[in-house]
N, CA, C and O atoms as a CHARMM CRD file, in Angstrom:
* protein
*
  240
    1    1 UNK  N    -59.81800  51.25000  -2.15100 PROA 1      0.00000
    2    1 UNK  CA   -58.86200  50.19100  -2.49400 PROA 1      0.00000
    3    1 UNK  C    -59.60700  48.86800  -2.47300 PROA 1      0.00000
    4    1 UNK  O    -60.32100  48.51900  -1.53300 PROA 1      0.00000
    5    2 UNK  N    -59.36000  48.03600  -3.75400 PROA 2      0.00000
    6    2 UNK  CA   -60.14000  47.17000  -3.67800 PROA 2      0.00000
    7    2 UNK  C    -59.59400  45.69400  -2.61700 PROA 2      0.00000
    8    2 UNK  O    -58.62800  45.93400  -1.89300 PROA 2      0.00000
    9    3 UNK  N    -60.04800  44.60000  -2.55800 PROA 3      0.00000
   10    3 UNK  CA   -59.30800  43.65300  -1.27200 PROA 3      0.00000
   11    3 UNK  C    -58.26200  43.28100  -1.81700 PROA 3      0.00000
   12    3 UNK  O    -57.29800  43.30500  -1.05200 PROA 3      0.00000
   13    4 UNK  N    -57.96600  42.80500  -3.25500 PROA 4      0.00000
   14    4 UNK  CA   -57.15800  42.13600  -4.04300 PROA 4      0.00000
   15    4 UNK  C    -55.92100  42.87800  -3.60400 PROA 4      0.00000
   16    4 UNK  O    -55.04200  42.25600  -3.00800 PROA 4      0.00000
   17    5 UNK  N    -55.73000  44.76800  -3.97700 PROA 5      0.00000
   18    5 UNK  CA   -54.53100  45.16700  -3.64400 PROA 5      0.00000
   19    5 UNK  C    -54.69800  45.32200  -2.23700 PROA 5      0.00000
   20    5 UNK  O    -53.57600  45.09400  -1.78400 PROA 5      0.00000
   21    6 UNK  N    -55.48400  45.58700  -1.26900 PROA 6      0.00000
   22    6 UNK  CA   -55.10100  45.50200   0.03100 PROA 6      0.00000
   23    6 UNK  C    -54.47800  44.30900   1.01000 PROA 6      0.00000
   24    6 UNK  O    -53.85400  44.32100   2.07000 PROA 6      0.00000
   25    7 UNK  N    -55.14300  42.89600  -0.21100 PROA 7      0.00000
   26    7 UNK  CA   -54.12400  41.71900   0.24500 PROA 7      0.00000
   27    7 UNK  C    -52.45100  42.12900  -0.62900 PROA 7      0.00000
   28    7 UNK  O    -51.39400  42.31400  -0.02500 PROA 7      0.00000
   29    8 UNK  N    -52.53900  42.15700  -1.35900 PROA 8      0.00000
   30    8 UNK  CA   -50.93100  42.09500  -1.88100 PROA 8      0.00000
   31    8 UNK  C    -50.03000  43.33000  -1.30500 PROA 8      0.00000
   32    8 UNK  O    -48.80000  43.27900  -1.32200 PROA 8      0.00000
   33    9 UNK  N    -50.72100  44.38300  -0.82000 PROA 9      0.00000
   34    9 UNK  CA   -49.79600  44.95000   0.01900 PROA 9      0.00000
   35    9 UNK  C    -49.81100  44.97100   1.21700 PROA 9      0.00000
   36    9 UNK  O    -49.24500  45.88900   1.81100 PROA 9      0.00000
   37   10 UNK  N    -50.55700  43.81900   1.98900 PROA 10     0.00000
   38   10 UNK  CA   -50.29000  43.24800   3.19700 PROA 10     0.00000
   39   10 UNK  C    -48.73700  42.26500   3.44900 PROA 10     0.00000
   40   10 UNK  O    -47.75800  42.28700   4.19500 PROA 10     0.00000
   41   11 UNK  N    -49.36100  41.31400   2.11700 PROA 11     0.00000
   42   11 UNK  CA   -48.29600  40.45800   2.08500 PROA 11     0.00000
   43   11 UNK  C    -46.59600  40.91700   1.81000 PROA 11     0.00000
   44   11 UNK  O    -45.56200  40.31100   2.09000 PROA 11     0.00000
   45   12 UNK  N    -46.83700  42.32400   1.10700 PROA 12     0.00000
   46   12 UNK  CA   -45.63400  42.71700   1.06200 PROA 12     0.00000
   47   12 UNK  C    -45.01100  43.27300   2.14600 PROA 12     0.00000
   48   12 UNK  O    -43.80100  43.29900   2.37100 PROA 12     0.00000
   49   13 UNK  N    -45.96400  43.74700   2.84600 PROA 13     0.00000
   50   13 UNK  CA   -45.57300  44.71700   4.62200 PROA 13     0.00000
   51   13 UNK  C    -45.18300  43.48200   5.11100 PROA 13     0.00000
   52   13 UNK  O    -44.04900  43.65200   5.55900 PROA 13     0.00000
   53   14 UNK  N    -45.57800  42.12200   5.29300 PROA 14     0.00000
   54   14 UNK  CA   -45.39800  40.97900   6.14500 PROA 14     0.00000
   55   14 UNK  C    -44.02000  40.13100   5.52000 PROA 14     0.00000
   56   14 UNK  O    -43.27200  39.63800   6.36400 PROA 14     0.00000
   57   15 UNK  N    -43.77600  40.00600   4.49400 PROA 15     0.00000
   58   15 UNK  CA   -43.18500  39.33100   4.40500 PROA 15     0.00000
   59   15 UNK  C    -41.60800  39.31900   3.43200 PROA 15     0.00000
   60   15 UNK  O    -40.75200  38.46700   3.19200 PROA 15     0.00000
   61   16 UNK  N    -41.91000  41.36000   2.92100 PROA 16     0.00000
   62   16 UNK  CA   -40.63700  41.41800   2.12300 PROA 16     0.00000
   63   16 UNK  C    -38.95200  41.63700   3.19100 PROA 16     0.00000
   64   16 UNK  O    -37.87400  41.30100   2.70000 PROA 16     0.00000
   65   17 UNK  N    -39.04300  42.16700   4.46500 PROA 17     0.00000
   66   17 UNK  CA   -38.13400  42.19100   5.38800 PROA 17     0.00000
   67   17 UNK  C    -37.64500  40.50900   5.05500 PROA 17     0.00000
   68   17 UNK  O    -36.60900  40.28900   4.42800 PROA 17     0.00000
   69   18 UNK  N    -38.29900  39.68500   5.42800 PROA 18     0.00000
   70   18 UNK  CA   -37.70000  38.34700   5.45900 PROA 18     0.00000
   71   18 UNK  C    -37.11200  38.12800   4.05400 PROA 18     0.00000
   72   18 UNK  O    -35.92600  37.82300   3.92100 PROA 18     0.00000
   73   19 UNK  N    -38.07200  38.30700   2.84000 PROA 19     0.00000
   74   19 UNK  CA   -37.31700  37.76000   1.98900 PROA 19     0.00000
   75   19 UNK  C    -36.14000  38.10800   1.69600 PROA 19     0.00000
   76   19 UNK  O    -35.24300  37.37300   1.28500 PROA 19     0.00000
   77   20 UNK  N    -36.08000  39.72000   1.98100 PROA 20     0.00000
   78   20 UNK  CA   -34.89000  40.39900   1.65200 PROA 20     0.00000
   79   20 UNK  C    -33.89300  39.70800   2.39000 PROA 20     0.00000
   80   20 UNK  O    -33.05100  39.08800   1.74100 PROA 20     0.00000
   81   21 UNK  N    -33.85400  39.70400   3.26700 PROA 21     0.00000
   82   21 UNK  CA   -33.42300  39.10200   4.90800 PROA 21     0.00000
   83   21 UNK  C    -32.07800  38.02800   4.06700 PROA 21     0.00000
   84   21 UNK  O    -30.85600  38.16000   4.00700 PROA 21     0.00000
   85   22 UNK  N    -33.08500  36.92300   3.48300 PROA 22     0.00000
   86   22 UNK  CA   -32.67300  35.84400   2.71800 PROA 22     0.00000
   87   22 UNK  C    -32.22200  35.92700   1.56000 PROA 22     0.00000
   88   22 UNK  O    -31.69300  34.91600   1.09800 PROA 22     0.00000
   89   23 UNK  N    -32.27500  36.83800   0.94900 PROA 23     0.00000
   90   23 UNK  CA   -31.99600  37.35500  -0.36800 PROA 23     0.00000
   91   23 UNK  C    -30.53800  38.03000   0.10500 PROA 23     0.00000
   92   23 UNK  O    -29.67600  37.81800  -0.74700 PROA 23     0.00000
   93   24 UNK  N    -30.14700  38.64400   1.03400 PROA 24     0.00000
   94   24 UNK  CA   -29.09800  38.94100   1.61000 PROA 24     0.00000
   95   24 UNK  C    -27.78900  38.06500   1.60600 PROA 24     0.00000
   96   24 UNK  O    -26.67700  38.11300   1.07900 PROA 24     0.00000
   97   25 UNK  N    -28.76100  36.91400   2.79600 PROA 25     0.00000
   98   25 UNK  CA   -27.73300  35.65000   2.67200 PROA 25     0.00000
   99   25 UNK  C    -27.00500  35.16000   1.65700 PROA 25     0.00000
  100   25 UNK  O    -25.80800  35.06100   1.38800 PROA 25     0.00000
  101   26 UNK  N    -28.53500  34.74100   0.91700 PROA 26     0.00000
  102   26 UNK  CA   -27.60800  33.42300  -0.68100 PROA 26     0.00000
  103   26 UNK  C    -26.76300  34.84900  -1.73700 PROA 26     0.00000
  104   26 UNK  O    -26.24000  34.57100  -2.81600 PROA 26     0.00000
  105   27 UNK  N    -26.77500  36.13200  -1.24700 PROA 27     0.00000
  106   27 UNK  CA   -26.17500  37.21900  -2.38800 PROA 27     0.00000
  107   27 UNK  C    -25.06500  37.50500  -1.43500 PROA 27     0.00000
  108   27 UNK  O    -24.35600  38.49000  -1.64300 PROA 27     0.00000
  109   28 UNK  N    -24.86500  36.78700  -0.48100 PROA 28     0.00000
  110   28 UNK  CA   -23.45400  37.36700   0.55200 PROA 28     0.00000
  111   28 UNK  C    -23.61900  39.05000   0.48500 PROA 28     0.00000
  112   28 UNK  O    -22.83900  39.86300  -0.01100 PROA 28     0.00000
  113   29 UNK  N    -24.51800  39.21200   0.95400 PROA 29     0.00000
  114   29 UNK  CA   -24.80500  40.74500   1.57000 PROA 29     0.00000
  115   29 UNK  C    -24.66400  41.40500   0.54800 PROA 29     0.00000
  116   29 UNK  O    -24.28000  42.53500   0.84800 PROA 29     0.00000
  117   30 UNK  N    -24.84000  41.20100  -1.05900 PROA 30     0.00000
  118   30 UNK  CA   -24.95100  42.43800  -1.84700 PROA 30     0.00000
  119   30 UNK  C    -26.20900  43.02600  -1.97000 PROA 30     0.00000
  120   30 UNK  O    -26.99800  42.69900  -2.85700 PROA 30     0.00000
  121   31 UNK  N    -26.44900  43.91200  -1.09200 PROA 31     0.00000
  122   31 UNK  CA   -27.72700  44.82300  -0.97700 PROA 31     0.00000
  123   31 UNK  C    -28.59500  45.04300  -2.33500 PROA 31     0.00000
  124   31 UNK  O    -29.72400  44.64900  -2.62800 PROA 31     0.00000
  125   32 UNK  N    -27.58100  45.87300  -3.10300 PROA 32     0.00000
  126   32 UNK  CA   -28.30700  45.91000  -4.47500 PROA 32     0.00000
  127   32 UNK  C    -28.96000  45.47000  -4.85600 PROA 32     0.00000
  128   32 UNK  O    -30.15700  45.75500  -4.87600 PROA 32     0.00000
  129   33 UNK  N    -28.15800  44.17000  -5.53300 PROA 33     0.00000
  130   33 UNK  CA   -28.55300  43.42100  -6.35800 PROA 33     0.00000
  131   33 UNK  C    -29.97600  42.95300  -5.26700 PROA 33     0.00000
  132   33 UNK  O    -31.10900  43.09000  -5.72900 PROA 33     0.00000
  133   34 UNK  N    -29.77300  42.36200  -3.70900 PROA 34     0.00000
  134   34 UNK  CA   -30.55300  41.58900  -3.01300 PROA 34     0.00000
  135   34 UNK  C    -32.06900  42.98300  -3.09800 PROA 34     0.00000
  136   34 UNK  O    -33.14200  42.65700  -2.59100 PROA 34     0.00000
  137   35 UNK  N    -31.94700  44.26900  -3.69400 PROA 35     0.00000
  138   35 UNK  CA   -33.50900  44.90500  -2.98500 PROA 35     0.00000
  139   35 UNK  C    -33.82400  44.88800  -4.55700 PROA 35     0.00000
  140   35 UNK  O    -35.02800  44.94900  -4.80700 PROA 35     0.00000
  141   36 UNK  N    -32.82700  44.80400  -5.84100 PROA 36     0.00000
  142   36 UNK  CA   -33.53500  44.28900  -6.83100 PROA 36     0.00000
  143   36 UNK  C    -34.37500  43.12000  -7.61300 PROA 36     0.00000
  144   36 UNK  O    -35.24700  42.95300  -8.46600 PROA 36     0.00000
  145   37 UNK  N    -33.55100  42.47100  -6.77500 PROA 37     0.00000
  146   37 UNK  CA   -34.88500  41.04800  -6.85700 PROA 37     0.00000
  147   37 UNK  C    -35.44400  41.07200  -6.09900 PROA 37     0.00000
  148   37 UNK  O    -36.30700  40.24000  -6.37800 PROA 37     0.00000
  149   38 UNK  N    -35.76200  41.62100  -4.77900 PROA 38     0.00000
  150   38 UNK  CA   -37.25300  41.51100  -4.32500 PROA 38     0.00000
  151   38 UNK  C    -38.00600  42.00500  -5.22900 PROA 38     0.00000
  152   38 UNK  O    -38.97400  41.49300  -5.79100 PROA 38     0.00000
  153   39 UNK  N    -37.49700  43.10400  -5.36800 PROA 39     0.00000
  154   39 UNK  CA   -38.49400  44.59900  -6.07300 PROA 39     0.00000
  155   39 UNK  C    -38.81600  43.30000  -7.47700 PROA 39     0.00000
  156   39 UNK  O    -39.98600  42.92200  -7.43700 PROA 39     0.00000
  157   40 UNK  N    -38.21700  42.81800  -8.29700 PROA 40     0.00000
  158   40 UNK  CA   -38.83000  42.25000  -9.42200 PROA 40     0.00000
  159   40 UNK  C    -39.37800  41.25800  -8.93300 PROA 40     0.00000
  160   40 UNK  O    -40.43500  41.27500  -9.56300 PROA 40     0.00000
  161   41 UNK  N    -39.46600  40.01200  -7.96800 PROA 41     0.00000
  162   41 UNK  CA   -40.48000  39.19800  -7.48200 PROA 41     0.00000
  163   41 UNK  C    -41.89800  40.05100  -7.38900 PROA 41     0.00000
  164   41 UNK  O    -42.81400  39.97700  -8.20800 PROA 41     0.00000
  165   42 UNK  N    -41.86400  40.86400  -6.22100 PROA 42     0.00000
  166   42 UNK  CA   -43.01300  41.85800  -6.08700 PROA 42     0.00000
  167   42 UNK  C    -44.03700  42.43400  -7.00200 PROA 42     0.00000
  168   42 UNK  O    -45.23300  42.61400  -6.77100 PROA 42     0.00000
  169   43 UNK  N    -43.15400  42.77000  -8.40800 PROA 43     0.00000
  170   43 UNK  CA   -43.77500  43.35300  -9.75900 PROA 43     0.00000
  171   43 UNK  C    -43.78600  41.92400 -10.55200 PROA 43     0.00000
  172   43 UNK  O    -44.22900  42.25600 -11.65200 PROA 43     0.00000
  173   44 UNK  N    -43.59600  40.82500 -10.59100 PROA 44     0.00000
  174   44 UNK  CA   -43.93900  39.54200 -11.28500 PROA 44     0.00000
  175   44 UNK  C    -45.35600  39.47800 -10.22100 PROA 44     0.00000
  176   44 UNK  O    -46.31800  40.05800 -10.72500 PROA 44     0.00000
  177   45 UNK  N    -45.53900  39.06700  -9.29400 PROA 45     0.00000
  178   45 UNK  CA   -46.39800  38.58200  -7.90700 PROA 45     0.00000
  179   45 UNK  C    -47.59100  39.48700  -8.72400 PROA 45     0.00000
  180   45 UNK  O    -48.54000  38.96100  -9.30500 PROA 45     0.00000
  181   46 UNK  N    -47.30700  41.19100  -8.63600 PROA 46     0.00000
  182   46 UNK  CA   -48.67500  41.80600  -9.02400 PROA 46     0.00000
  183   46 UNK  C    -49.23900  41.35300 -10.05000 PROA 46     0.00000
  184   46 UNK  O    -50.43500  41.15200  -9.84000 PROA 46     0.00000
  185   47 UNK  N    -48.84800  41.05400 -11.26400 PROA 47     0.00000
  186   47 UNK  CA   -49.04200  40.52700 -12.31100 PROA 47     0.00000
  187   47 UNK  C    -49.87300  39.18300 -12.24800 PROA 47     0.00000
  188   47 UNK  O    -50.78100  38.90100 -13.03000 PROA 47     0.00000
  189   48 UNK  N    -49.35000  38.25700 -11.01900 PROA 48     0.00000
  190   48 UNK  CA   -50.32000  37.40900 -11.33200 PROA 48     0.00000
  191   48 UNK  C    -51.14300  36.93500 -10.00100 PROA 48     0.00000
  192   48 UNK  O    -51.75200  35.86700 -10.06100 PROA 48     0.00000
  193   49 UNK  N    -51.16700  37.62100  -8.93800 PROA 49     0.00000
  194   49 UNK  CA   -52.22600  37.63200  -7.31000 PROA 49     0.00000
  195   49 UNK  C    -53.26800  38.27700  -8.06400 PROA 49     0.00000
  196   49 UNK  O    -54.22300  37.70700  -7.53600 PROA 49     0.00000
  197   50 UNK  N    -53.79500  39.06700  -8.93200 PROA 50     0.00000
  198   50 UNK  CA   -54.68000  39.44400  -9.00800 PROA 50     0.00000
  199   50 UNK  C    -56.04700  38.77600  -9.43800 PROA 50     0.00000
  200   50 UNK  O    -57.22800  38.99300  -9.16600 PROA 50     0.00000
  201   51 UNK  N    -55.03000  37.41900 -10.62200 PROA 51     0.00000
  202   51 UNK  CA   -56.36200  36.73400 -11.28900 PROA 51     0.00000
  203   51 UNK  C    -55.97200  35.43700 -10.00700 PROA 51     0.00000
  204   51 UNK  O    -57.05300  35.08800  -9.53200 PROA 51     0.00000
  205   52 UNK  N    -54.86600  34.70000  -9.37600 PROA 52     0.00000
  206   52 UNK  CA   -55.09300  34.51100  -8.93200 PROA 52     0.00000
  207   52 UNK  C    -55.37100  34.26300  -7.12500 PROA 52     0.00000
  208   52 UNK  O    -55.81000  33.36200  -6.41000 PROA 52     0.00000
  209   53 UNK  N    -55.05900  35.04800  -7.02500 PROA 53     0.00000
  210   53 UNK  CA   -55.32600  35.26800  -5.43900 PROA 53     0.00000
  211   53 UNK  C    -53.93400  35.04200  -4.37100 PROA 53     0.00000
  212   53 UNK  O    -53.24800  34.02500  -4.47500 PROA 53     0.00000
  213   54 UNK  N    -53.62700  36.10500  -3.36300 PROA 54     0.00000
  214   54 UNK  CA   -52.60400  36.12800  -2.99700 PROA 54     0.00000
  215   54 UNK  C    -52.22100  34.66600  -1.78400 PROA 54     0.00000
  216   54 UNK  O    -52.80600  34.51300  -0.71200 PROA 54     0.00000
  217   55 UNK  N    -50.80800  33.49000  -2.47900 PROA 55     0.00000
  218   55 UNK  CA   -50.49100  32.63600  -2.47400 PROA 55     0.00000
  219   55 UNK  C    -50.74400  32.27300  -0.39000 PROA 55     0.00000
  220   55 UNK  O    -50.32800  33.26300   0.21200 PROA 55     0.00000
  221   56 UNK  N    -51.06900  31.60400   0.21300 PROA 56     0.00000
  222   56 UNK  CA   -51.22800  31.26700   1.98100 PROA 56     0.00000
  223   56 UNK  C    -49.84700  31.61900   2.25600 PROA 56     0.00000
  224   56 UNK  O    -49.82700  32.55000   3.06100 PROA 56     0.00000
  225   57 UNK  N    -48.50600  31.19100   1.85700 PROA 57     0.00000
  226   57 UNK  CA   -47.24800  31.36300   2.09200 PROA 57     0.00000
  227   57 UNK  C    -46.38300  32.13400   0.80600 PROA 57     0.00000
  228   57 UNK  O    -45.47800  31.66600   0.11600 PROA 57     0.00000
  229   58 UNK  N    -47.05700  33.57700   0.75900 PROA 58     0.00000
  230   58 UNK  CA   -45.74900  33.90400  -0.79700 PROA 58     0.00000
  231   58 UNK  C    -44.41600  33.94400  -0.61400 PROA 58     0.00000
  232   58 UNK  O    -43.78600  34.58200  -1.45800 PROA 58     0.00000
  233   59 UNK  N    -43.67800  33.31600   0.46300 PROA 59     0.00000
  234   59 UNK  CA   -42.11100  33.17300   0.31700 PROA 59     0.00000
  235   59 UNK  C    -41.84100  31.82700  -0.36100 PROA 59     0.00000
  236   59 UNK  O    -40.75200  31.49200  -0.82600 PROA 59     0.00000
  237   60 UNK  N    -42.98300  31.08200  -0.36300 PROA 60     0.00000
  238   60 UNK  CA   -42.29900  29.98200  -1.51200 PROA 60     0.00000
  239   60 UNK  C    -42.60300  29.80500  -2.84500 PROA 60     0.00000
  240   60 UNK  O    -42.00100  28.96100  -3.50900 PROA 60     0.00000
């Protein structure tokens, strides 16, 4: 595994609980919809951490 994906699936072990977390809140607890936009942040993110490098804080 090269570092590039071993950083981006660090950052996802670290920090998708929270986003979801929050994604919860502003969706008034609709689960669904809230683990489908992580899941599409996550697959936008791969697309572009690779050329450029995974963000110091990716929740903002």
């Amino acid at each position: 595994m090269d570092s590039i994906q071993a950083d981006i699936e660090a950052a996802y072990r670290r920090e998708s609980r929270r986003v979801l977390a929050t994604l919860l809140r502003l969706l008034n607890g609709n689960f669904d919809v809230a683990e489908e936009a992580l899941q599409e942040a996550f697959v936008e993110a791969v697309k572009y951490w690779p050329e450029q490098g995974v963000p110091g804080n990716p929740r903002t």
